[in-house]
C-alpha positions as CSV (number, residue, x, y, z in Angstrom):
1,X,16.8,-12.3,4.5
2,X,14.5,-9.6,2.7
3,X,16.1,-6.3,1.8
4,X,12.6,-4.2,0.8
5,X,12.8,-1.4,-1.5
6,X,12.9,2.3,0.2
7,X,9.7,2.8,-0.4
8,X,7.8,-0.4,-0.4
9,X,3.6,-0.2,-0.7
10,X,2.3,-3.3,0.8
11,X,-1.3,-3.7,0.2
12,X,-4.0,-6.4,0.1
13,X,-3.7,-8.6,-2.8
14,X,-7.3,-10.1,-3.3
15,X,-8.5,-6.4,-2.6
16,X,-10.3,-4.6,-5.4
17,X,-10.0,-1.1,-3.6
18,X,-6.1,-2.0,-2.7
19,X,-5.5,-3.1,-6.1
20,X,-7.3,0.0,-7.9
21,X,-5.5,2.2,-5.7
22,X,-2.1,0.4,-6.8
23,X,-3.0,1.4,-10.4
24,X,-3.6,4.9,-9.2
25,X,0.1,5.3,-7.3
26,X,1.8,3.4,-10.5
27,X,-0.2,6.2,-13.3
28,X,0.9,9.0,-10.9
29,X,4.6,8.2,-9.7
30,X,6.3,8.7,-13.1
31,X,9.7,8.8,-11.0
32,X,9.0,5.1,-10.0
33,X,9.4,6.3,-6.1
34,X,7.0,3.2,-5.2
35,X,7.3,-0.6,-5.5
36,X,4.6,-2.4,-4.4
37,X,3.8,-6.0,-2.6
38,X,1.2,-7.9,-1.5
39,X,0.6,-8.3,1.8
40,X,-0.2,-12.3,0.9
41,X,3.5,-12.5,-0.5
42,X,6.3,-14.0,1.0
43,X,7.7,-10.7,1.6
44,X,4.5,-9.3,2.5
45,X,4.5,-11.7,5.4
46,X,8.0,-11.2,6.5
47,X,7.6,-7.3,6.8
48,X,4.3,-7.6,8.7
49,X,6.4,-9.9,11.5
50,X,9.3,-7.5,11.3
51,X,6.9,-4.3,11.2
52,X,4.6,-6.2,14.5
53,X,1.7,-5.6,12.1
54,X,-1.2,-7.0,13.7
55,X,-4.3,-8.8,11.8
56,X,-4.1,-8.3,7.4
57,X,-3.9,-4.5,6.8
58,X,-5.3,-3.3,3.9
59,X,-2.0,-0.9,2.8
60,X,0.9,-0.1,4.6
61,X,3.8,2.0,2.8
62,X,7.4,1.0,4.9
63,X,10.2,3.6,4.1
64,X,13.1,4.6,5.8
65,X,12.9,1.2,7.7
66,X,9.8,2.2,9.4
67,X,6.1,1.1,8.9
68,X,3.1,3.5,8.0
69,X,-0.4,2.4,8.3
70,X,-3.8,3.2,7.9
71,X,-4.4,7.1,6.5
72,X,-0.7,8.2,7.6
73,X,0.4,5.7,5.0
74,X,-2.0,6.7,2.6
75,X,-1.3,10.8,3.1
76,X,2.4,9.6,3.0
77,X,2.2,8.1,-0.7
78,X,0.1,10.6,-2.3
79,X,2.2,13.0,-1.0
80,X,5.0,12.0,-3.4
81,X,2.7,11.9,-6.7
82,X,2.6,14.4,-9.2
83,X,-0.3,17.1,-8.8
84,X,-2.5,17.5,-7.6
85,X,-2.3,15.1,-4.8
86,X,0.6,16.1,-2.4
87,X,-2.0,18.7,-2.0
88,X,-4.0,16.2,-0.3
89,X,-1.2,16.3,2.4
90,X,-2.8,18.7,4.2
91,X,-5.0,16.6,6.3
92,X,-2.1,15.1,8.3
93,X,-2.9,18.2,10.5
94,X,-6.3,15.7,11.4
95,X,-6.0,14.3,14.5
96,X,-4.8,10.2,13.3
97,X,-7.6,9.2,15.3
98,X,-10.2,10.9,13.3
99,X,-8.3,9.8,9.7
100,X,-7.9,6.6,11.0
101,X,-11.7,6.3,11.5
102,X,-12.6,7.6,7.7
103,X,-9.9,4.8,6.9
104,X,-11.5,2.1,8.8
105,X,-15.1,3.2,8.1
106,X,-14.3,2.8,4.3
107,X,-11.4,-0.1,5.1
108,X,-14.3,-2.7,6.6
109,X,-16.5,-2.1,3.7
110,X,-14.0,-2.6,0.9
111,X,-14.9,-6.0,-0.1
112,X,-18.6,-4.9,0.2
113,X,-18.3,-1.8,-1.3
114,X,-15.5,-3.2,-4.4
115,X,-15.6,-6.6,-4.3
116,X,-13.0,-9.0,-3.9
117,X,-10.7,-11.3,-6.2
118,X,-10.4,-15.7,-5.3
119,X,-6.6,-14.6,-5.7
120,X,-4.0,-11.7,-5.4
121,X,-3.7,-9.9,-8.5
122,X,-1.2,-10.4,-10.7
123,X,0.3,-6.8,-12.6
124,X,0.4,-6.8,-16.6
125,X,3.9,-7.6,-18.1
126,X,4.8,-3.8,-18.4
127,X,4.8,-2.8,-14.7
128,X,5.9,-6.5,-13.3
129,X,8.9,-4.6,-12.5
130,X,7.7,-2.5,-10.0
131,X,6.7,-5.4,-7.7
132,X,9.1,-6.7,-5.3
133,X,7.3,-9.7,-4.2
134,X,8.5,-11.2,-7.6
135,X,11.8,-10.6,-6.9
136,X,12.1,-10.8,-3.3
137,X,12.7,-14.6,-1.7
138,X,11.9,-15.6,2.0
């Protein structure tokens, strides 16, 4: 049984966008709020049948054992990085519809736009730590 950190990122591994944005979160969270896994991972897989997440989502940040996807989970996580970007917290006030639109308009160009890896990413030694798919079993 998987026990996911409190607040777990799950994003799309072989995604360059996903990945970048990773990096981002990890040089901005200098409390170590976030942990991240790939949505590929074991425990990627599990949460996404526990969460009902339908088809591969490019991030999804579960907390407080619910799911958040698309720009609420986005808003959600730089919310809790250091400044400027709770700022950015603002536009939860958007109708989701319309955010979830900018996130899908930009979300099916990703691999166009960034490119793509043949395989999920795999973090540098010094923030392996931060990654509960390698320490997280099925």
């Amino acid at each position: 049984m998987h026990t996911a950190p409190d607040q777990l990122v799950l994003f799309d591994g072989v995604c360059n966008l996903c990945s970048g944005f990773v990096r981002f979160v990890i040089e901005r969270d200098p409390a170590r709020r976030f942990r991240f896994a790939s949505l590929q991972s074991p425990l990627g897989q599990h949460l996404s049948r526990e969460h009902r997440l339908q088809g591969l989502e490019s991030m999804v940040l579960v907390t407080g054992g619910r799911a958040y996807r698309k720009s609420t989970a986005a808003l959600r996580i730089l919310r809790k990085l250091r400044a400027p970007w709770p700022l950015s917290y603002a536009f939860i006030a958007l109708p989701v519809p319309l955010r979830d639109w900018v996130y899908d308009f930009i979300g099916q160009r990703r691999y166009r736009w960034f490119g793509r890896q043949d395989s999920c990413w795999i973090p540098d030694q010094d923030i392996s730590d931060r990654f509960a798919d390698h320490d997280e079993t099925p």
